[in-house]
N, CA, C and O atoms as a CHARMM CRD file, in Angstrom:
* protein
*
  344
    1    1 UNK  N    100.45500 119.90000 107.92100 PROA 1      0.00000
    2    1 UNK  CA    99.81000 120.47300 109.07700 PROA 1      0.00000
    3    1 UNK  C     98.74000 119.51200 109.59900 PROA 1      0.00000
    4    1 UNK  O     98.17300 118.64900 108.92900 PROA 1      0.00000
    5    2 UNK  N     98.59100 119.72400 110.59000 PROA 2      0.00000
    6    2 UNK  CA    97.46500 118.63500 111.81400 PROA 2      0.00000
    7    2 UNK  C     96.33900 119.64600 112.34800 PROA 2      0.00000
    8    2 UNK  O     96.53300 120.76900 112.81400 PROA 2      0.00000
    9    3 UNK  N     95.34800 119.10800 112.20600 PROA 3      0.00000
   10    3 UNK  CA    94.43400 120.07600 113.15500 PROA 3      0.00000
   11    3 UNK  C     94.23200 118.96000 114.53700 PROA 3      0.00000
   12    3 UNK  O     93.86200 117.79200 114.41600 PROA 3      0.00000
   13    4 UNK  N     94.46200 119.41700 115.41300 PROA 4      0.00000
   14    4 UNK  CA    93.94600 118.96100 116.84800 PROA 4      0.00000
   15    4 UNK  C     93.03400 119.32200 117.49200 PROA 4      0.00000
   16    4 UNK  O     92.75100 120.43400 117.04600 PROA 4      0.00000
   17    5 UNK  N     92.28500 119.04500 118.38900 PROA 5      0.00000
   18    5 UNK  CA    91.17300 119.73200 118.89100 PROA 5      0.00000
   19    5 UNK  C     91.52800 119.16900 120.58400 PROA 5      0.00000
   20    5 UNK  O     91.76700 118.00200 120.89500 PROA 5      0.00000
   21    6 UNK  N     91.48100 120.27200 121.45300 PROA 6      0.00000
   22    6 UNK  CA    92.10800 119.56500 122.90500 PROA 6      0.00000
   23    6 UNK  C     90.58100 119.84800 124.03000 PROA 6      0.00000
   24    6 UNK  O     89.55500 120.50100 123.84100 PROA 6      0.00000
   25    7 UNK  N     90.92300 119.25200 124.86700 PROA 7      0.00000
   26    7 UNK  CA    89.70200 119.33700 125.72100 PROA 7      0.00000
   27    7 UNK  C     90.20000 119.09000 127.44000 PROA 7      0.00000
   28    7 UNK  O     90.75600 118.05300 127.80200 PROA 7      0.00000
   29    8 UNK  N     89.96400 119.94900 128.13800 PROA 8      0.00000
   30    8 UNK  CA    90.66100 120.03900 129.19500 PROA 8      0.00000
   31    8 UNK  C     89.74300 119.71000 130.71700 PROA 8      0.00000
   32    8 UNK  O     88.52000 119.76700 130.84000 PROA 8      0.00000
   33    9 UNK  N     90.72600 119.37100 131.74400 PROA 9      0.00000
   34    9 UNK  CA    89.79200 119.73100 133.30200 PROA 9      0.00000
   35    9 UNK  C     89.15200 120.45500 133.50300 PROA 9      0.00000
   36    9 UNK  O     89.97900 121.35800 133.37500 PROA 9      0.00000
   37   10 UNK  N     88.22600 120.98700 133.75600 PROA 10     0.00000
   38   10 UNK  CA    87.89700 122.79000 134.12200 PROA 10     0.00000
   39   10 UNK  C     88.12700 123.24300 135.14900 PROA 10     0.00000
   40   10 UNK  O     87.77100 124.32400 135.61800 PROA 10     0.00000
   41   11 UNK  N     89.10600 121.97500 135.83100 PROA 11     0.00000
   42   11 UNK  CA    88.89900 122.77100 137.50800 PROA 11     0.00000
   43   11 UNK  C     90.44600 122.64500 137.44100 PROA 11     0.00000
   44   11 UNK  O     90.94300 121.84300 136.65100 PROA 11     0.00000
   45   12 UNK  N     91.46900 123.66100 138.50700 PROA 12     0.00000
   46   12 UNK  CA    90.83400 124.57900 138.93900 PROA 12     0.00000
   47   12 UNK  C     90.09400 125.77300 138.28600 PROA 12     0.00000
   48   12 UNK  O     89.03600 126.24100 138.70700 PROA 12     0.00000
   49   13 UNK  N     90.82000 126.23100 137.14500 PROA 13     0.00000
   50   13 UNK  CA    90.44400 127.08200 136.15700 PROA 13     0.00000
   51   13 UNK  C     90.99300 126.89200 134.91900 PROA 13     0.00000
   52   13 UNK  O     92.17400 126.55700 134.83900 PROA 13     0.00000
   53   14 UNK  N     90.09300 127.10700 133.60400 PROA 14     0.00000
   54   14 UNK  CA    90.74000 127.22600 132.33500 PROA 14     0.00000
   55   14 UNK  C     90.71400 128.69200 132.03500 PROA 14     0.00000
   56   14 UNK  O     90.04900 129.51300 132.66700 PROA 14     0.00000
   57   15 UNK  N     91.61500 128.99300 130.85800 PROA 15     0.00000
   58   15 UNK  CA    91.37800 130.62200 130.22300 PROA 15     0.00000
   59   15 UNK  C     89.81400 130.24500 129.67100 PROA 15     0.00000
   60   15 UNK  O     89.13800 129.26200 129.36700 PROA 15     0.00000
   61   16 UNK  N     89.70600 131.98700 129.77400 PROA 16     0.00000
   62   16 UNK  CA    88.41000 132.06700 129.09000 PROA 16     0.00000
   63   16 UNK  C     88.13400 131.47400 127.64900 PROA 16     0.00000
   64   16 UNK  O     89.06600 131.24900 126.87600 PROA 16     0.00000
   65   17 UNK  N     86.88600 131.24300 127.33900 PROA 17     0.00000
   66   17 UNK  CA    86.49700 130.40600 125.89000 PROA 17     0.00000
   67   17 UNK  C     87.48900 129.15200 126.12300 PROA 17     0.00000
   68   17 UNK  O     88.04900 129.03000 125.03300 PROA 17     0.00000
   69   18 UNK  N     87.89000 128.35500 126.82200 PROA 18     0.00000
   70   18 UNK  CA    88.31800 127.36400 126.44500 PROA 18     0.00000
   71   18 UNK  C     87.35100 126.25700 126.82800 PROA 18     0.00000
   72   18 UNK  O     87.25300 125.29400 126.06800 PROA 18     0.00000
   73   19 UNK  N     86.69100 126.30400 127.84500 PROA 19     0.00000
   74   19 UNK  CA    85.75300 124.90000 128.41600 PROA 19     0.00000
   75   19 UNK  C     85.86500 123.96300 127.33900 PROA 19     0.00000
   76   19 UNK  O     86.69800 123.07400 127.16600 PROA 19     0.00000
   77   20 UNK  N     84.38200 124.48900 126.28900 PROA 20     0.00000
   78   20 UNK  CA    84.05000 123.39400 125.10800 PROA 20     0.00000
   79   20 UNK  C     85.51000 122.80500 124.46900 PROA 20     0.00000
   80   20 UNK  O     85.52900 121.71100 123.90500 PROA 20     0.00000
   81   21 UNK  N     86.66700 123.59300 124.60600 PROA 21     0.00000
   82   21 UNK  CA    87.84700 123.08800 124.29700 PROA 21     0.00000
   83   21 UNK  C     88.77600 124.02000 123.33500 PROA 21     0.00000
   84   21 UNK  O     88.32100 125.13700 123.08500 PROA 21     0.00000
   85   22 UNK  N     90.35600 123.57500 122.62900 PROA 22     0.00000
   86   22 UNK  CA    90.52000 124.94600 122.04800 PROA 22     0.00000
   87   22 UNK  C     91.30200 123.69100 120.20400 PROA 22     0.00000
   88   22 UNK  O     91.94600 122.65100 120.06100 PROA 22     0.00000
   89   23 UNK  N     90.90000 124.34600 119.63500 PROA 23     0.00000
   90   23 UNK  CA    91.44300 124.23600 118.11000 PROA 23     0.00000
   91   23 UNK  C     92.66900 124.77700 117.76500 PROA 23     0.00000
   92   23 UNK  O     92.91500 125.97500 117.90700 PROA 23     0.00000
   93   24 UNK  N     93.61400 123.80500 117.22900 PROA 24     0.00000
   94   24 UNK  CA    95.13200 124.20700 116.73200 PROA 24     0.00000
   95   24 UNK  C     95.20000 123.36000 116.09100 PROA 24     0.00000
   96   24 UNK  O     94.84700 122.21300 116.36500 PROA 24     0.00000
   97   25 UNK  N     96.03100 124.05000 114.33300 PROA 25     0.00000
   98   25 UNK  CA    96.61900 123.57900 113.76500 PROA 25     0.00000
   99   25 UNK  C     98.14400 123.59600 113.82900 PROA 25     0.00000
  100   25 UNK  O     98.79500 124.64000 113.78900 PROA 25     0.00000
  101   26 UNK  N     98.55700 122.64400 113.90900 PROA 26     0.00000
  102   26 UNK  CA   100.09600 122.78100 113.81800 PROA 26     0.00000
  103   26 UNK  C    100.78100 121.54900 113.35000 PROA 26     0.00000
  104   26 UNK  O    100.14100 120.53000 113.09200 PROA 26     0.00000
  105   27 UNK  N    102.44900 121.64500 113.20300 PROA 27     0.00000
  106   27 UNK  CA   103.10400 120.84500 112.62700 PROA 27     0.00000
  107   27 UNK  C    103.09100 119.17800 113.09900 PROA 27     0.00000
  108   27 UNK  O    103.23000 118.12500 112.47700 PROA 27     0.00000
  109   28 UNK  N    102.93100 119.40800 114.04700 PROA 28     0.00000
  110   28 UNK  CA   102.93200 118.12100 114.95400 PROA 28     0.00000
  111   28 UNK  C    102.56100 118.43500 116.76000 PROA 28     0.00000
  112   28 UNK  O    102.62800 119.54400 117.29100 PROA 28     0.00000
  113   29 UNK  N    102.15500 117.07600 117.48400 PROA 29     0.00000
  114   29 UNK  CA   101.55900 117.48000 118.64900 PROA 29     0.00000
  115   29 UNK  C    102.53100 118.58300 119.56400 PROA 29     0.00000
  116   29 UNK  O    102.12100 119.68700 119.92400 PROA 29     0.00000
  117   30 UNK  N    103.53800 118.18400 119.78000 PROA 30     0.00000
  118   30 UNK  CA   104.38900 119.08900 120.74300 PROA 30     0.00000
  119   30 UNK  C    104.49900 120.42600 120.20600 PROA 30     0.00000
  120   30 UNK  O    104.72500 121.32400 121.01800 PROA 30     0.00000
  121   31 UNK  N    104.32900 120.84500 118.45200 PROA 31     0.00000
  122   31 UNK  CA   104.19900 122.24000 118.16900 PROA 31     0.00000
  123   31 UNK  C    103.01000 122.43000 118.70100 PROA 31     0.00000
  124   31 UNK  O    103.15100 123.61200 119.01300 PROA 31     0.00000
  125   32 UNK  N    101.69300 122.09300 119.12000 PROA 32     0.00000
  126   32 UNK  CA   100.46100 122.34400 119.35300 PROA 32     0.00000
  127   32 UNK  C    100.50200 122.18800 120.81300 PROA 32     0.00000
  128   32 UNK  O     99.55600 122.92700 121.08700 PROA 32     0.00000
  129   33 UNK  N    100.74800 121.93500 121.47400 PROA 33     0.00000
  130   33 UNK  CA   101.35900 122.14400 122.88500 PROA 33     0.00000
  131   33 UNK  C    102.20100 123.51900 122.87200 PROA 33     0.00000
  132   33 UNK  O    102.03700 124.25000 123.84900 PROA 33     0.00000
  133   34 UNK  N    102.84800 123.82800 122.13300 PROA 34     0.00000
  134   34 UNK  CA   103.94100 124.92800 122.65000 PROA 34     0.00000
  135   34 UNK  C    102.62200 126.22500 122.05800 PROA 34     0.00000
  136   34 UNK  O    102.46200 127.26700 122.69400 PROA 34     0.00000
  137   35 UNK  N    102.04400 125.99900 121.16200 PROA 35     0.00000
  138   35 UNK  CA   101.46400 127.14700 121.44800 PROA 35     0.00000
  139   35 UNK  C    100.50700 127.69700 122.11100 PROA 35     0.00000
  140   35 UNK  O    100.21200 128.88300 122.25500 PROA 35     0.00000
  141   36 UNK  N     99.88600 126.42400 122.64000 PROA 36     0.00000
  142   36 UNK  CA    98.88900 126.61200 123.35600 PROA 36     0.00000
  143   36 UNK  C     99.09600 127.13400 124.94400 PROA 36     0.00000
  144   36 UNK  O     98.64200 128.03300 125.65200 PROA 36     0.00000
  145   37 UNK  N     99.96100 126.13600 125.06300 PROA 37     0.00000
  146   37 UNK  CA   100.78600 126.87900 126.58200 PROA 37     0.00000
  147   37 UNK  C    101.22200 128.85700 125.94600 PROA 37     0.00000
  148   37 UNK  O    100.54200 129.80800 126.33200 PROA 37     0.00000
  149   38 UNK  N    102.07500 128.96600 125.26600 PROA 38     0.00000
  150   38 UNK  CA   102.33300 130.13500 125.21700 PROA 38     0.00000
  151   38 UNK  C    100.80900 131.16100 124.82500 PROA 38     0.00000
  152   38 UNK  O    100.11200 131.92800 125.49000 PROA 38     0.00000
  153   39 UNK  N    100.79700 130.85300 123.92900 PROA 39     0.00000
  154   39 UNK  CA    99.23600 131.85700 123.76500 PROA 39     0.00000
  155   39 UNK  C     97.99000 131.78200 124.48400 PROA 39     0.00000
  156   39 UNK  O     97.16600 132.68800 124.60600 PROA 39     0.00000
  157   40 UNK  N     97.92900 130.50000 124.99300 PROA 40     0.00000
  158   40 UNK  CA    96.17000 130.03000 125.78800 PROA 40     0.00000
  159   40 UNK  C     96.75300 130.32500 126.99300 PROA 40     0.00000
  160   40 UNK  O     95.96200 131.04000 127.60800 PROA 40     0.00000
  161   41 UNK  N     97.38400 130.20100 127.40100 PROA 41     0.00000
  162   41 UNK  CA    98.15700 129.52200 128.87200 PROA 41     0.00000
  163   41 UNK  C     99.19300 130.65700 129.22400 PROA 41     0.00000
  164   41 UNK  O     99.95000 130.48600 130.17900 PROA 41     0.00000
  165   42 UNK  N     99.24600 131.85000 128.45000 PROA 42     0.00000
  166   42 UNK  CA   100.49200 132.71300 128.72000 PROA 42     0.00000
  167   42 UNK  C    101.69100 132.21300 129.13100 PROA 42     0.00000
  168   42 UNK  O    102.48400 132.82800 129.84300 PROA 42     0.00000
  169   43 UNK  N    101.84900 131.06800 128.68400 PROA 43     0.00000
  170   43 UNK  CA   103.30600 130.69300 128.90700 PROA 43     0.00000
  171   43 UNK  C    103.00500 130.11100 130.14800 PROA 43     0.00000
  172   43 UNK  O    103.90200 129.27800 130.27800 PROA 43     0.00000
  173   44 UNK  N    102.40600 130.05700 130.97100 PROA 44     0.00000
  174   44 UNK  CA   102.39900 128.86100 132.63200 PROA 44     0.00000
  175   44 UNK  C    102.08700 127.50400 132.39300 PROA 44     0.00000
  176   44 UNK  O    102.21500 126.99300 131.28000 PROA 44     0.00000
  177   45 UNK  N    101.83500 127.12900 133.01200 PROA 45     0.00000
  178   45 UNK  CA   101.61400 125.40800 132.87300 PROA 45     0.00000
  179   45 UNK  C    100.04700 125.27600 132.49900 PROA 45     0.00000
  180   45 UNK  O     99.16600 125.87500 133.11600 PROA 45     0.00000
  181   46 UNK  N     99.76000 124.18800 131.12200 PROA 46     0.00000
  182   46 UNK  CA    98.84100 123.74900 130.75100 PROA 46     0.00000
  183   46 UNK  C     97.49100 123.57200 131.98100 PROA 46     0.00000
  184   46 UNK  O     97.76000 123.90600 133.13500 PROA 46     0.00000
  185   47 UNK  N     96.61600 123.24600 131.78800 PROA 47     0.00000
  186   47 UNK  CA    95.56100 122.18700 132.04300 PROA 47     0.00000
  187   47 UNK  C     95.49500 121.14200 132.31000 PROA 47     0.00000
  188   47 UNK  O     95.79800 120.76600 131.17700 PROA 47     0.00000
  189   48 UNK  N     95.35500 120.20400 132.85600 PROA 48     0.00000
  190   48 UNK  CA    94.79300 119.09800 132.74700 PROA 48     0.00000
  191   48 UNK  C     93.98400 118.44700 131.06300 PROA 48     0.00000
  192   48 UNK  O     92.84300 118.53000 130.60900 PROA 48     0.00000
  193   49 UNK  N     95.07600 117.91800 130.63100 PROA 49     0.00000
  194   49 UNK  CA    94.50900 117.54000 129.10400 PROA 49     0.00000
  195   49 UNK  C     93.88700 116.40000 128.99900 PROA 49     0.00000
  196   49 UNK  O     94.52400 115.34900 129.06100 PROA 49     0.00000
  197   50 UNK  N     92.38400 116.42300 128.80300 PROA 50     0.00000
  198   50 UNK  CA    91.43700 114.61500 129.34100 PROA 50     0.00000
  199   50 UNK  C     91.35500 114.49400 127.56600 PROA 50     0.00000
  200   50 UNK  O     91.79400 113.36200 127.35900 PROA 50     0.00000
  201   51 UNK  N     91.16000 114.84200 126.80700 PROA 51     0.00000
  202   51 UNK  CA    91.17600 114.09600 125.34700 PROA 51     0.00000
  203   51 UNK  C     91.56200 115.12500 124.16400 PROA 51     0.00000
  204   51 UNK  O     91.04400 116.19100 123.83000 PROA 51     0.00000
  205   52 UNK  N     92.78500 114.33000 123.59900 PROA 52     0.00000
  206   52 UNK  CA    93.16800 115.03600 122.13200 PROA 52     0.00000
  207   52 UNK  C     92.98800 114.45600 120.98400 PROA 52     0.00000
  208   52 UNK  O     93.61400 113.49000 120.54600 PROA 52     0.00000
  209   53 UNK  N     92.20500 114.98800 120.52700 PROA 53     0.00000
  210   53 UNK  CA    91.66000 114.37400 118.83400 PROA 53     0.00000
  211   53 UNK  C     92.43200 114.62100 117.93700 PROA 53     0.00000
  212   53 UNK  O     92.52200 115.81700 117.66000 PROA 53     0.00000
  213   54 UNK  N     93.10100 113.85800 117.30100 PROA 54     0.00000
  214   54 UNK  CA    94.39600 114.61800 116.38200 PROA 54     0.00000
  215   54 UNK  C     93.56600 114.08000 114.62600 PROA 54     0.00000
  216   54 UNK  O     92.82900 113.17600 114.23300 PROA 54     0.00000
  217   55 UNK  N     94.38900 115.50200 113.92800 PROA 55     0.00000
  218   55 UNK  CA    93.17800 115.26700 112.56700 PROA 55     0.00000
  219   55 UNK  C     92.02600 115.43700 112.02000 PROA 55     0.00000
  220   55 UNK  O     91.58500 115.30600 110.87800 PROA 55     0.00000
  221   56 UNK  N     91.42000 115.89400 113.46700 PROA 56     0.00000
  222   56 UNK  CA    89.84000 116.24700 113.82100 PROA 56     0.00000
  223   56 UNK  C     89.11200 117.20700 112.58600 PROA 56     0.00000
  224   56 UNK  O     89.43500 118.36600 112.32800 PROA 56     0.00000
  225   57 UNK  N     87.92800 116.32000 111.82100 PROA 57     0.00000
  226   57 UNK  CA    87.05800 116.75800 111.39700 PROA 57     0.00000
  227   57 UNK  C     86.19800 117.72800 112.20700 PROA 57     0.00000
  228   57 UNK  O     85.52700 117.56400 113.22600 PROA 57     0.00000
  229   58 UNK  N     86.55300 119.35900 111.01400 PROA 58     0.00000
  230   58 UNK  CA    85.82400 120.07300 112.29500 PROA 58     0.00000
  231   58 UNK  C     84.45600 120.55900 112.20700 PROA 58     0.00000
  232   58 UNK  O     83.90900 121.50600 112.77200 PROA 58     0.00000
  233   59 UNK  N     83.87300 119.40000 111.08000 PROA 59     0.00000
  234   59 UNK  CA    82.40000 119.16600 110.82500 PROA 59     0.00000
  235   59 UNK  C     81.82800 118.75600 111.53900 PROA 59     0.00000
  236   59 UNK  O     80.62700 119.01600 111.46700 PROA 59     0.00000
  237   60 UNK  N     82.40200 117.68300 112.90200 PROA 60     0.00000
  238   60 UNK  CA    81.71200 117.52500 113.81900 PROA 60     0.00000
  239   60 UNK  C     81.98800 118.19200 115.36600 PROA 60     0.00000
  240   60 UNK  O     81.74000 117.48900 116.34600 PROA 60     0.00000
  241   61 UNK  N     82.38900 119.25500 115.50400 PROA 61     0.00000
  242   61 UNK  CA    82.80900 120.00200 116.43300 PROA 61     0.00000
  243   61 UNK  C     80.61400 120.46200 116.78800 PROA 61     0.00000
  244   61 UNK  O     79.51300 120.29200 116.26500 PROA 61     0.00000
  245   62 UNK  N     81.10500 120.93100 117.70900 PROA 62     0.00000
  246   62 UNK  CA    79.60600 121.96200 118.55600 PROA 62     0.00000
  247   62 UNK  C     78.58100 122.93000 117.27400 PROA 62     0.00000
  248   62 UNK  O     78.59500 124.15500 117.15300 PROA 62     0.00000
  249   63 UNK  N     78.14700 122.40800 116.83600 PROA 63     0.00000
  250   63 UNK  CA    77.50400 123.34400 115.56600 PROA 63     0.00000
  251   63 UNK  C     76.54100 124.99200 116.15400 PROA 63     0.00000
  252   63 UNK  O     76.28400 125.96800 115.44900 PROA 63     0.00000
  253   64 UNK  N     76.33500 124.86600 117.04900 PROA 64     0.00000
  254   64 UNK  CA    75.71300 126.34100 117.79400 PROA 64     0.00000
  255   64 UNK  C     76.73200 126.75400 118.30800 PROA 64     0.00000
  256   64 UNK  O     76.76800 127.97200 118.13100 PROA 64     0.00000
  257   65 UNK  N     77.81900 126.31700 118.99800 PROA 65     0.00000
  258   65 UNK  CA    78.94600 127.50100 119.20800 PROA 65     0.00000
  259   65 UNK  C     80.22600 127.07400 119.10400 PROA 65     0.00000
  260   65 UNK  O     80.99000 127.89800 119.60600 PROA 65     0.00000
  261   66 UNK  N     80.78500 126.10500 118.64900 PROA 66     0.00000
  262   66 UNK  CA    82.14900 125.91400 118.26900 PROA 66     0.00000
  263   66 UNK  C     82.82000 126.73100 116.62600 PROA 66     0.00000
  264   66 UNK  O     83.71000 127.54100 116.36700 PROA 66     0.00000
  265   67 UNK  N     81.64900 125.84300 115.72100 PROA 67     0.00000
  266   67 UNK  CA    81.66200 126.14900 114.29900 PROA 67     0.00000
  267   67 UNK  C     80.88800 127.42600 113.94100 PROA 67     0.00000
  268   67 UNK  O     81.23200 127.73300 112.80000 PROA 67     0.00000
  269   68 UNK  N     80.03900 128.25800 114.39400 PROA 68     0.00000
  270   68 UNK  CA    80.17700 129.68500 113.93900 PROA 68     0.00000
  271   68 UNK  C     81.11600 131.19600 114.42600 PROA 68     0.00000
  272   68 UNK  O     81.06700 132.41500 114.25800 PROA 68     0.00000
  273   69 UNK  N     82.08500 129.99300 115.23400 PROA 69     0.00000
  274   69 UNK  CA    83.42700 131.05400 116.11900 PROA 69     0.00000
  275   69 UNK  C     85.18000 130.27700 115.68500 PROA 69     0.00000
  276   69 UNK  O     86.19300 130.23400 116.38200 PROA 69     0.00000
  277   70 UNK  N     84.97200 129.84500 114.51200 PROA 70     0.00000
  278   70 UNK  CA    86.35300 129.11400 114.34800 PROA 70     0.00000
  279   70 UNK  C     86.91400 130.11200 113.55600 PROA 70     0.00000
  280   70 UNK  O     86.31100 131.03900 113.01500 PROA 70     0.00000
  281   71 UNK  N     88.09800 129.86800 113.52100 PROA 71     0.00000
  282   71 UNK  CA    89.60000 130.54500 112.74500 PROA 71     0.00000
  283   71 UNK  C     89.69300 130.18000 111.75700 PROA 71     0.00000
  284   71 UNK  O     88.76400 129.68000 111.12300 PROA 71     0.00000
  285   72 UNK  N     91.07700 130.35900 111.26600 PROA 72     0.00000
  286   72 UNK  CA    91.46300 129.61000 110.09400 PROA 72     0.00000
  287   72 UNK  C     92.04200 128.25500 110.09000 PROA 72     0.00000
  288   72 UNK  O     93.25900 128.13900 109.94900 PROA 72     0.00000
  289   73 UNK  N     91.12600 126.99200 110.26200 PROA 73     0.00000
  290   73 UNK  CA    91.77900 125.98500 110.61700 PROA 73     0.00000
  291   73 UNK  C     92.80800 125.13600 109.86800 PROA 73     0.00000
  292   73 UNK  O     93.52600 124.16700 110.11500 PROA 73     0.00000
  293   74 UNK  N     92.51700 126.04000 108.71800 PROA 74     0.00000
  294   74 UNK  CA    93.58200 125.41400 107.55800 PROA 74     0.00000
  295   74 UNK  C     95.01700 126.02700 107.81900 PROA 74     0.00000
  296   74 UNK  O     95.75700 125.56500 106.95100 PROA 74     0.00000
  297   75 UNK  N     95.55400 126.68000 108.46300 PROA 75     0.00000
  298   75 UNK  CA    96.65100 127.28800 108.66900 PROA 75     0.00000
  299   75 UNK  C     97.11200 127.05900 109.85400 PROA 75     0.00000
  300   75 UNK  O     96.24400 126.50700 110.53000 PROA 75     0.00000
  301   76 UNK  N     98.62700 127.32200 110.74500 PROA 76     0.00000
  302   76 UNK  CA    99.05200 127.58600 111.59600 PROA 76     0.00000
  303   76 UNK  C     98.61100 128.72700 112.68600 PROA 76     0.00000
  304   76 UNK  O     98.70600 129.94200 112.51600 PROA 76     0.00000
  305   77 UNK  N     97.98600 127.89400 114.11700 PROA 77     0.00000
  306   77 UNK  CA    97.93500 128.41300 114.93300 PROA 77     0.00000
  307   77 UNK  C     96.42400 127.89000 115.66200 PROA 77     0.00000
  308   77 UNK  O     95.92800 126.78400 115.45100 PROA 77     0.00000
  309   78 UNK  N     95.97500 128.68800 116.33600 PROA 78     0.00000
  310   78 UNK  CA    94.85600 128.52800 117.42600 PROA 78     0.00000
  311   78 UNK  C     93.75000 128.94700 116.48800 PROA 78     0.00000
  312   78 UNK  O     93.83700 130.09200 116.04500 PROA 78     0.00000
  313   79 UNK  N     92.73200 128.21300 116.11600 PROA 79     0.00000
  314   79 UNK  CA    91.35200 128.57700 115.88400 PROA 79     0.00000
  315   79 UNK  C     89.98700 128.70200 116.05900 PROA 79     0.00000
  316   79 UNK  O     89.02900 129.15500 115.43400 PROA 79     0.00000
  317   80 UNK  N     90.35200 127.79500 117.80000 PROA 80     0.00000
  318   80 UNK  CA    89.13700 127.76200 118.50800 PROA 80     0.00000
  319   80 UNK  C     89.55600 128.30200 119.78300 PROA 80     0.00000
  320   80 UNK  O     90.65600 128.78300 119.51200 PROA 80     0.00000
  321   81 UNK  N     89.39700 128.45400 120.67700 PROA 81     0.00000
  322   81 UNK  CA    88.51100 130.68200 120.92400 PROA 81     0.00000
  323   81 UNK  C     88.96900 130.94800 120.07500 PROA 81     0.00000
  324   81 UNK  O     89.96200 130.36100 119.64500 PROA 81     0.00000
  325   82 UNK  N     88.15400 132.39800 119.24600 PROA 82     0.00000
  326   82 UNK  CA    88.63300 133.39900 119.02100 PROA 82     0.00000
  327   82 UNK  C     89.35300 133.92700 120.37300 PROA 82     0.00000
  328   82 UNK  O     89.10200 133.57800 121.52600 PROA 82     0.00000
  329   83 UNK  N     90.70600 135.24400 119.73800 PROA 83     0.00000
  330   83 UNK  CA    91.00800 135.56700 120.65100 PROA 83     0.00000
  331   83 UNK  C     92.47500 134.90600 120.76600 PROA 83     0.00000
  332   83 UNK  O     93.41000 135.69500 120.90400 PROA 83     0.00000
  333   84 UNK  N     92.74100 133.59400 120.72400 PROA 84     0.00000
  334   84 UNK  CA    93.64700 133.39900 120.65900 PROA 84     0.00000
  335   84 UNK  C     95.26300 133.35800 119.75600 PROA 84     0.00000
  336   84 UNK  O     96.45600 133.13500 119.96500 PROA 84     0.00000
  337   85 UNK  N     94.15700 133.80600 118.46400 PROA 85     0.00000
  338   85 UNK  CA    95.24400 133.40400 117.11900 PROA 85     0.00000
  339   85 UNK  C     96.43000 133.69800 117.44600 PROA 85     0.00000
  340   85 UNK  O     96.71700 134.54900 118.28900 PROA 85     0.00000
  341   86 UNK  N     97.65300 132.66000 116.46800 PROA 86     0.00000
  342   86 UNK  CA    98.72500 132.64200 117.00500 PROA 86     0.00000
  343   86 UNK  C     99.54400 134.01100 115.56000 PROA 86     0.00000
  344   86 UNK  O    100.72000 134.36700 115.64400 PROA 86     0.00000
């Protein structure tokens, strides 16, 4: 498993809780794409994707609001919003 951490355009609009960006673990990048489109994205077309950190230590993520709102990053699926788990 991979943890990724994605970070998007904000314009025109992102889903809610995504700005600071959204956390997925998955098998590889295109599994982390498919869920993010399906669960973040309800299935429509992504964001604008400006930087993907693949592997991402999530010791250095936002310490006032990234890291006291994360998931289970050790497992499969979305862990940054809450809200999204897959």
């Amino acid at each position: 498993m991979i943890r990724y951490w994605f970070e998007f355009k904000n314009y025109p609009k992102v889903p809610p809780g995504t700005r600071m960006g959204c956390g997925v673990t998955a098998f590889d990048y295109e599994d982390a794409l498919a869920m993010l489109k399906e669960k973040v994205f309800n299935g429509g077309n992504l964001a604008h994707i400006i930087c993907t950190k693949e592997n991402i230590d999530i010791s250095t993520l936002d310490a006032n609001h990234v890291l006291p709102n994360i998931g289970l990053a050790n497992k499969r699926g979305i862990w940054f919003p809450p809200g999204y788990d897959y």
